[in-house]
TORKOL-4160 file (C-alpha; in steps of 0.2 Angstrom, whole numbers, padded with zeros to 4 digits, m for minus):
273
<pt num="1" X="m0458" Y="m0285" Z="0465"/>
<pt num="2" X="m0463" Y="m0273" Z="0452"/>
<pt num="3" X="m0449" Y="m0259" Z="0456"/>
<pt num="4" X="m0433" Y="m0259" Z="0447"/>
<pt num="5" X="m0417" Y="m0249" Z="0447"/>
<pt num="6" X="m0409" Y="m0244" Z="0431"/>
<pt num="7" X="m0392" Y="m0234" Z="0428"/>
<pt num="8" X="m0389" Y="m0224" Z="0411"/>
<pt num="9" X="m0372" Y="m0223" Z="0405"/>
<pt num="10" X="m0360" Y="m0210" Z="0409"/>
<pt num="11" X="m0357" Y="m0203" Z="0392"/>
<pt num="12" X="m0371" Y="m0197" Z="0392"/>
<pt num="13" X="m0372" Y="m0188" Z="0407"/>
<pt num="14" X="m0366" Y="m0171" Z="0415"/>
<pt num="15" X="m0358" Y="m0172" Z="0430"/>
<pt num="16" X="m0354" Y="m0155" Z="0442"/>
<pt num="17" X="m0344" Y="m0154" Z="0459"/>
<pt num="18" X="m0351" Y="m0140" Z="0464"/>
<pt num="19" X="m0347" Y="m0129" Z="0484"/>
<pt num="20" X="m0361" Y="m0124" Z="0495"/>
<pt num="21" X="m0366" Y="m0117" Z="0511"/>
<pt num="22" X="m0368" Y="m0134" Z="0521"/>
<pt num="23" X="m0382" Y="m0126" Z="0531"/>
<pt num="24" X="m0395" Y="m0123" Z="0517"/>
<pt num="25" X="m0410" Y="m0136" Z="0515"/>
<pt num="26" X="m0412" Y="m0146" Z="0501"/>
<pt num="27" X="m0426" Y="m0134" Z="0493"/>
<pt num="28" X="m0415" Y="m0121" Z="0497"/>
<pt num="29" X="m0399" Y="m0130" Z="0488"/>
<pt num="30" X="m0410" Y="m0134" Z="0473"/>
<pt num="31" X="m0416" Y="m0113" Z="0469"/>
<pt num="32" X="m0399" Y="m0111" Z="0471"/>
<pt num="33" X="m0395" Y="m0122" Z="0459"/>
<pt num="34" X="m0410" Y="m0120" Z="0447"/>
<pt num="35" X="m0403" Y="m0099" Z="0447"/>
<pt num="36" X="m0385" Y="m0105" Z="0441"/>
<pt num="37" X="m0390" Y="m0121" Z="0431"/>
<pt num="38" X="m0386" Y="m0113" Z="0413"/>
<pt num="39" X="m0368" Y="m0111" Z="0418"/>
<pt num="40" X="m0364" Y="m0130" Z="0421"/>
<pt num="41" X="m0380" Y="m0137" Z="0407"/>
<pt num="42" X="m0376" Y="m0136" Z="0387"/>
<pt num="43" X="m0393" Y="m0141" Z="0384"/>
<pt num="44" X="m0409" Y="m0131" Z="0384"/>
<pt num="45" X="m0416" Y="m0135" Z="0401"/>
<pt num="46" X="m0433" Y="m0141" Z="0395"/>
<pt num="47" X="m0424" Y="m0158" Z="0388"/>
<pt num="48" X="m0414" Y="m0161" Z="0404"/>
<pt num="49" X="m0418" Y="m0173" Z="0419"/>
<pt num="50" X="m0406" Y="m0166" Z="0432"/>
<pt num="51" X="m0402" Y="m0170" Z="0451"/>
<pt num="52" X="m0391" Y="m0167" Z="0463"/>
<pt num="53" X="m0383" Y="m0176" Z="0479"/>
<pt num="54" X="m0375" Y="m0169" Z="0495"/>
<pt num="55" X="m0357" Y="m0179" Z="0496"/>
<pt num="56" X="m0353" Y="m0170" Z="0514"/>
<pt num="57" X="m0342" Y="m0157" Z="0520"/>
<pt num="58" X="m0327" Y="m0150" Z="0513"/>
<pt num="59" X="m0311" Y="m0155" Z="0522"/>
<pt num="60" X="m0305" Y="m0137" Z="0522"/>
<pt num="61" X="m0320" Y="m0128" Z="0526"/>
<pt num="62" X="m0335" Y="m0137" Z="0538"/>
<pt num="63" X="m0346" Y="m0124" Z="0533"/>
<pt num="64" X="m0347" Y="m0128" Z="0514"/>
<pt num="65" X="m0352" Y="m0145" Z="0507"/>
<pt num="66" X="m0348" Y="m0154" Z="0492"/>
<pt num="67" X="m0363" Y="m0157" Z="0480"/>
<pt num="68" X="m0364" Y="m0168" Z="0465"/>
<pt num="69" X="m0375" Y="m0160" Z="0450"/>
<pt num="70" X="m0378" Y="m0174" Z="0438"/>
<pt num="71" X="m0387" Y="m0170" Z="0421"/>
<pt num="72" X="m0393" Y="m0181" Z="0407"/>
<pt num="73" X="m0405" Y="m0178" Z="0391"/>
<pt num="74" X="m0423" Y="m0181" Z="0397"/>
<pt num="75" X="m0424" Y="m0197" Z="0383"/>
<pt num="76" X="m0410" Y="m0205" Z="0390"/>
<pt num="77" X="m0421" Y="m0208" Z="0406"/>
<pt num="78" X="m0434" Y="m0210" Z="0395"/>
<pt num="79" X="m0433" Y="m0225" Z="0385"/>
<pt num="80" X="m0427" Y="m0236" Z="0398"/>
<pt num="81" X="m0441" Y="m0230" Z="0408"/>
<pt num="82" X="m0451" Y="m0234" Z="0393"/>
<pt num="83" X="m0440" Y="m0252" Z="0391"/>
<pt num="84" X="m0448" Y="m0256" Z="0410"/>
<pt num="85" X="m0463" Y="m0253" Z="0408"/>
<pt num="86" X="m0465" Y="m0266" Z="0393"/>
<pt num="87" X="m0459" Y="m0278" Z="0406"/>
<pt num="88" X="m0472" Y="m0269" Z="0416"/>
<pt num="89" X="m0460" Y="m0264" Z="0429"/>
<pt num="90" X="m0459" Y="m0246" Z="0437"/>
<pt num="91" X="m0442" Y="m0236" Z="0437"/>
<pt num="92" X="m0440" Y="m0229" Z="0455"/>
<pt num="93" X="m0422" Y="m0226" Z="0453"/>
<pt num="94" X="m0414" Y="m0220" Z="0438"/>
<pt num="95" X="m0395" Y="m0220" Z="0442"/>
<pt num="96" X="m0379" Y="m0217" Z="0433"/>
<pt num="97" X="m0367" Y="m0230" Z="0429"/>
<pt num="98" X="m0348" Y="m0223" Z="0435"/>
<pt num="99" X="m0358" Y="m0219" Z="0454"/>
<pt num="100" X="m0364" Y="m0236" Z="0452"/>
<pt num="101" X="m0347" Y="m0242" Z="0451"/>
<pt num="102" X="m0339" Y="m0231" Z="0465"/>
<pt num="103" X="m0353" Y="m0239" Z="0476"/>
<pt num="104" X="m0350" Y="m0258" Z="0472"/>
<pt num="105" X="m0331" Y="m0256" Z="0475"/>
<pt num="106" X="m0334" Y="m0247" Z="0490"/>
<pt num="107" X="m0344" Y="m0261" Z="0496"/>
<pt num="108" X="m0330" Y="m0274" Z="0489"/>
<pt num="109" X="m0317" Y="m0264" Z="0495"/>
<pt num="110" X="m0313" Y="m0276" Z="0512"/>
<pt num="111" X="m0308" Y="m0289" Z="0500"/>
<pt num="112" X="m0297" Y="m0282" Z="0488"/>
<pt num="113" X="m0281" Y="m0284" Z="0498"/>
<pt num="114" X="m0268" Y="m0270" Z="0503"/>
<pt num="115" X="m0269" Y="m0256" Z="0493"/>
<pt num="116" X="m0263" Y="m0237" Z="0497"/>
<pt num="117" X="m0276" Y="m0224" Z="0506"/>
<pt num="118" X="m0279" Y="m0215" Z="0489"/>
<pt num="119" X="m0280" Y="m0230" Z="0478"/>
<pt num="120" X="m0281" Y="m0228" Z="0458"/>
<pt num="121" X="m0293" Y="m0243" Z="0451"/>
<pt num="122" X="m0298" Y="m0246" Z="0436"/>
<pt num="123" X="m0316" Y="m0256" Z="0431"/>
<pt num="124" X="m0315" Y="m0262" Z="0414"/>
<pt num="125" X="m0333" Y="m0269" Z="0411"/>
<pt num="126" X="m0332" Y="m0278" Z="0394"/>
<pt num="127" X="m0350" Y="m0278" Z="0389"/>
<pt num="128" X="m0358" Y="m0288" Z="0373"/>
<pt num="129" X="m0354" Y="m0275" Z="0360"/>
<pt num="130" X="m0347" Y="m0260" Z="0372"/>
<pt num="131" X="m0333" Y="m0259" Z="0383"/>
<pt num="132" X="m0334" Y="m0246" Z="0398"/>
<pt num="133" X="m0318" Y="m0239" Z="0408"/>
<pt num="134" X="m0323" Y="m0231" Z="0424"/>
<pt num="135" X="m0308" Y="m0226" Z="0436"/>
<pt num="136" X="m0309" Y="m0219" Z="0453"/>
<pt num="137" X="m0296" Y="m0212" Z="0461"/>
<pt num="138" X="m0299" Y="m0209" Z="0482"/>
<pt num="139" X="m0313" Y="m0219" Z="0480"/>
<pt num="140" X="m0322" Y="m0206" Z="0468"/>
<pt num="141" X="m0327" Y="m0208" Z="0448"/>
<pt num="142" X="m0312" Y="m0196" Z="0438"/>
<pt num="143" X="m0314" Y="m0204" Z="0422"/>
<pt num="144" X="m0326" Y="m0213" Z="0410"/>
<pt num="145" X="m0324" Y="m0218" Z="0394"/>
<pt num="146" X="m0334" Y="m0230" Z="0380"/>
<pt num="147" X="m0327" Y="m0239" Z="0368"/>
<pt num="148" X="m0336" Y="m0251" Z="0354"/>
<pt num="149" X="m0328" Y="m0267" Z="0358"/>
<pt num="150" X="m0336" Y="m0284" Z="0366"/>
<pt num="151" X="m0339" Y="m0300" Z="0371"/>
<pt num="152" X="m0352" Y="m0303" Z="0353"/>
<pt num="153" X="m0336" Y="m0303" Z="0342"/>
<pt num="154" X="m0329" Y="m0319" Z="0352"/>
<pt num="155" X="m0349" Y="m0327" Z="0353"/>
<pt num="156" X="m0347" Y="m0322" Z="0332"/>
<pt num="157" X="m0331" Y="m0329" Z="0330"/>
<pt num="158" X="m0335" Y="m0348" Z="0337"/>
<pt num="159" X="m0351" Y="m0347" Z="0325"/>
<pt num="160" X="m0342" Y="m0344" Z="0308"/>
<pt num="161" X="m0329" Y="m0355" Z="0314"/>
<pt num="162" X="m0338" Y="m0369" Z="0319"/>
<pt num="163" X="m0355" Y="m0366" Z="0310"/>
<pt num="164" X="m0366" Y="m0365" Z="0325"/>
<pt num="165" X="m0383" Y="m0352" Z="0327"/>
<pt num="166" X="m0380" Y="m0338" Z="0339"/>
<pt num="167" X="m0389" Y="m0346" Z="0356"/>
<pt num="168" X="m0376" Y="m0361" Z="0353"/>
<pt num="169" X="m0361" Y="m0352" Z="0351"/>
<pt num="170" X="m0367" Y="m0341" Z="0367"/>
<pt num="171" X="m0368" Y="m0356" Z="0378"/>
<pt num="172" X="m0351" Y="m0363" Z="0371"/>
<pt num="173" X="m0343" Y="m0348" Z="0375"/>
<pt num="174" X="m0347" Y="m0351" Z="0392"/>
<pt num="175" X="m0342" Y="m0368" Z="0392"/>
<pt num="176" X="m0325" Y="m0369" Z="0382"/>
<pt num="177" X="m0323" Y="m0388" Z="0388"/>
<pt num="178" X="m0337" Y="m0393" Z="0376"/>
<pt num="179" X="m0328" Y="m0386" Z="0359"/>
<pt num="180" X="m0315" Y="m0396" Z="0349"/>
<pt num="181" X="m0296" Y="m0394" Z="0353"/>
<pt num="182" X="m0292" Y="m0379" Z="0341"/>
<pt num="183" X="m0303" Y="m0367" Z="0351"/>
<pt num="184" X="m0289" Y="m0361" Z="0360"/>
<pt num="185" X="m0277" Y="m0355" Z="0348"/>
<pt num="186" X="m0287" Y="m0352" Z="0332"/>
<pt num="187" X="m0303" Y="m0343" Z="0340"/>
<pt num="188" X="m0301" Y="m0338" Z="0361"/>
<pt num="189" X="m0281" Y="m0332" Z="0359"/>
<pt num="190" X="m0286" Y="m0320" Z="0346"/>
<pt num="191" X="m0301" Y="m0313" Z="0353"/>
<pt num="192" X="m0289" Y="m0311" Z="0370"/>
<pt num="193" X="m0275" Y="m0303" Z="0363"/>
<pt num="194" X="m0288" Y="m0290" Z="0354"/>
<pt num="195" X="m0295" Y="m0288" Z="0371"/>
<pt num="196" X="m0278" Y="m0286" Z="0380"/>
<pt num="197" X="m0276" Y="m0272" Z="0365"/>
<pt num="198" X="m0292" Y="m0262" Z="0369"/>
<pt num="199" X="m0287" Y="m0261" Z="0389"/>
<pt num="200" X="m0272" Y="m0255" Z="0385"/>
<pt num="201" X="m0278" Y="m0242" Z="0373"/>
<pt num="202" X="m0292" Y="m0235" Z="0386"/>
<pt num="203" X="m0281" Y="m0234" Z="0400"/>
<pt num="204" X="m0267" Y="m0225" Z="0389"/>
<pt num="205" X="m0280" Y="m0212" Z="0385"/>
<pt num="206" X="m0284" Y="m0210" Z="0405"/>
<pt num="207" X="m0265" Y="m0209" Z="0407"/>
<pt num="208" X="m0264" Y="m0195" Z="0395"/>
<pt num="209" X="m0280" Y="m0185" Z="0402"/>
<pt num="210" X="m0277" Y="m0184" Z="0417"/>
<pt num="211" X="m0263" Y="m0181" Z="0430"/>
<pt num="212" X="m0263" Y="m0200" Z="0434"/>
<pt num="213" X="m0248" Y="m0209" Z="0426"/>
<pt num="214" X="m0252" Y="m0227" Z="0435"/>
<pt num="215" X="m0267" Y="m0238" Z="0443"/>
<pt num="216" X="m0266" Y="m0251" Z="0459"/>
<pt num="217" X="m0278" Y="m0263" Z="0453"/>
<pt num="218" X="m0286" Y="m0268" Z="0436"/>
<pt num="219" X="m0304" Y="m0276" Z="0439"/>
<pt num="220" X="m0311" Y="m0283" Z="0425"/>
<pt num="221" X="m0330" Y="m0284" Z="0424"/>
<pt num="222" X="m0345" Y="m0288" Z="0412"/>
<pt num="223" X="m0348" Y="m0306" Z="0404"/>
<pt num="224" X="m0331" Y="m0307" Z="0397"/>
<pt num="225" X="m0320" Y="m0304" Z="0411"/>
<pt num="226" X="m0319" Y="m0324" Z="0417"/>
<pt num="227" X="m0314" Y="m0329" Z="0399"/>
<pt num="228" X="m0299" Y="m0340" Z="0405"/>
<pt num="229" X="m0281" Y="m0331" Z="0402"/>
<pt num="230" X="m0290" Y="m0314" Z="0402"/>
<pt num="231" X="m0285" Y="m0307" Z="0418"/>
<pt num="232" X="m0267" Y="m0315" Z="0418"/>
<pt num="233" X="m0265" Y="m0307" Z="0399"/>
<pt num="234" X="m0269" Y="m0289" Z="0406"/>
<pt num="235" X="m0259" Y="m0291" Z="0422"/>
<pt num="236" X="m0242" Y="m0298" Z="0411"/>
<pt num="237" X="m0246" Y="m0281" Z="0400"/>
<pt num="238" X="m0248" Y="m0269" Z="0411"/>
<pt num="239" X="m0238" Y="m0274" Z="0426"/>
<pt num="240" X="m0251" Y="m0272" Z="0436"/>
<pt num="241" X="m0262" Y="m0282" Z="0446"/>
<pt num="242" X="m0277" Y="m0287" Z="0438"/>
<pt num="243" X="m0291" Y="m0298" Z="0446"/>
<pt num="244" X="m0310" Y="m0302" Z="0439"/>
<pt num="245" X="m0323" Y="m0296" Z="0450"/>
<pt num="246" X="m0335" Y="m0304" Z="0460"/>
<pt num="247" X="m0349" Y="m0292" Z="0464"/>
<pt num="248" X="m0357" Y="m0304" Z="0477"/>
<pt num="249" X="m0342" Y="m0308" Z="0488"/>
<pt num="250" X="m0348" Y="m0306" Z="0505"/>
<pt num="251" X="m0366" Y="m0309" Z="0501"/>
<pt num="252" X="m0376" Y="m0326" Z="0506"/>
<pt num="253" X="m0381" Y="m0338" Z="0490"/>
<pt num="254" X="m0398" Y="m0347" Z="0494"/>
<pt num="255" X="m0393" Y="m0364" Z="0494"/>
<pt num="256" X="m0406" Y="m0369" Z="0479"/>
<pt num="257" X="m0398" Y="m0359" Z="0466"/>
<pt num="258" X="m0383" Y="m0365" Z="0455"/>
<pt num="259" X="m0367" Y="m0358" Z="0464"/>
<pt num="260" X="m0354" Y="m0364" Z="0448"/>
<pt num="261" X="m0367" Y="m0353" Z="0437"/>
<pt num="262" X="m0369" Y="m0338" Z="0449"/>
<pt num="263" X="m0350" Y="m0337" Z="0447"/>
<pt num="264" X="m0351" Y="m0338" Z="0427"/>
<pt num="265" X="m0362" Y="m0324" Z="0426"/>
<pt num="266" X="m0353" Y="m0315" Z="0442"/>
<pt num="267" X="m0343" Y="m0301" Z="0434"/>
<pt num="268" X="m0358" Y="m0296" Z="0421"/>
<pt num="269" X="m0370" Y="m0293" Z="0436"/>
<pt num="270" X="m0358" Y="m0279" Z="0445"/>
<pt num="271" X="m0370" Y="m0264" Z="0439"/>
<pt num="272" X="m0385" Y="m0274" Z="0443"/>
<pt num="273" X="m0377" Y="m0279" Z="0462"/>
């Protein structure tokens, strides 16, 4: 297959819950939009990629629907439609990272155990150099926020203390057992403890920007979330329950592929899934 999806983060995009008449087409919907667009865009609309999503009927009015206007610099698209097409791969989907989300924990959802109707979760994606927190609250992204943190100080950490070049100290991240004994307390304790740190400091932020003053479930996600203690550390913290993700629970694993390393690289895959 030469199609590919790709997301682009949610800092960088405009996002608009806008009412309209649930009758209308979409041509219809988009003039109408297009006429009002300068009130919800900061931009000059010739640098903006725009598009918009029907998300259904209002609960106190049939007649009007929900519509999602989502907004983004045109580069932003562009270089990672540019970044495919090295790869010679064509963008048919340029999506955005927090609906992303919303869409794989809706599909997870069934295996998340009890929690209320209106359930806050919080995805933490702890990336290589960039640490995402995207919470949904009813099922729907309320909050998104970035923060420079990742999983390449820990990879950094095991090279300077152990001499190794960068691929090396990659692979013995993933495979702790194969380090000598002081890994644990002088290198992986550290780098948790930091991480714990910056969980805490993202949600505290959400807590004090919105009208939420709790979550029900902590997932963690990206290449760092199975780091061993990870989970347990933010859950102790927090006092609330805390669990890595597995974005392909529920789906069938061809039998020639290696399962132990499909799990490894489970919690990095959740935007790709």
């Amino acid at each position: 297959s030469r199609r590919a999806a790709v997301a682009v983060a949610g800092s960088s995009v405009i996002t608009r819950s806008l009412e309209l008449e649930a009758g209308l087409s979409d041509e219809q919907m988009e003039a109408q939009i297009a006429s009002e667009e300068d009130q919800y865009i900061p931009y000059p609309l010739e640098e903006v990629a725009l598009d918009f999503q029907v998300r259904g009927p209002l609960e106190r009015n049939a007649a009007w629907c929900e519509v999602l206007l989502a907004a983004c610099r045109r580069e932003s698209v562009e270089t990672r439609q540019e970044a495919l097409e090295l790869a010679d791969l064509n963008a048919t989907v340029v999506d955005i990272e927090p609906q992303v989300v919303e869409r794989m924990i809706g599909y997870l959802r069934p295996s998340l155990g009890v929690l209320p109707e209106h359930a806050v979760i919080a995805v933490v994606d702890i990336g290589a150099t960039v640490t995402t927190l995207t919470v949904l609250a009813g099922d729907r992204p309320v909050h998104t926020r970035e923060q420079v943190f990742g999983g390449r100080l820990l990879t950094e950490e095991i090279q300077r203390h152990y001499g190794m070049p960068p691929e090396a100290a990659e692979l013995a991240k993933l495979t702790p057992e194969t380090l000598p004994h002081d890994y644990l307390p002088e290198v992986l304790e550290p780098f948790l403890d930091l991480a714990v740190q910056q969980v805490m400091r993202a949600l505290q932020f959400f807590f004090s920007s919105s009208r939420h003053d709790r979550v029900d479930l902590v997932l963690l996600a990206g290449g760092s979330a199975p780091l061993p203690g990870l989970a347990e550390r933010v859950e102790a913290a927090l006092g609330t329950r805390t669990a890595v993700v597995n974005p392909f629970t529920g789906m069938t694993v061809a039998p020639h592929l290696d399962a132990a390393a499909l799990t490894r690289a489970a919690p990095g895959l959740l935007l790709a899934c």
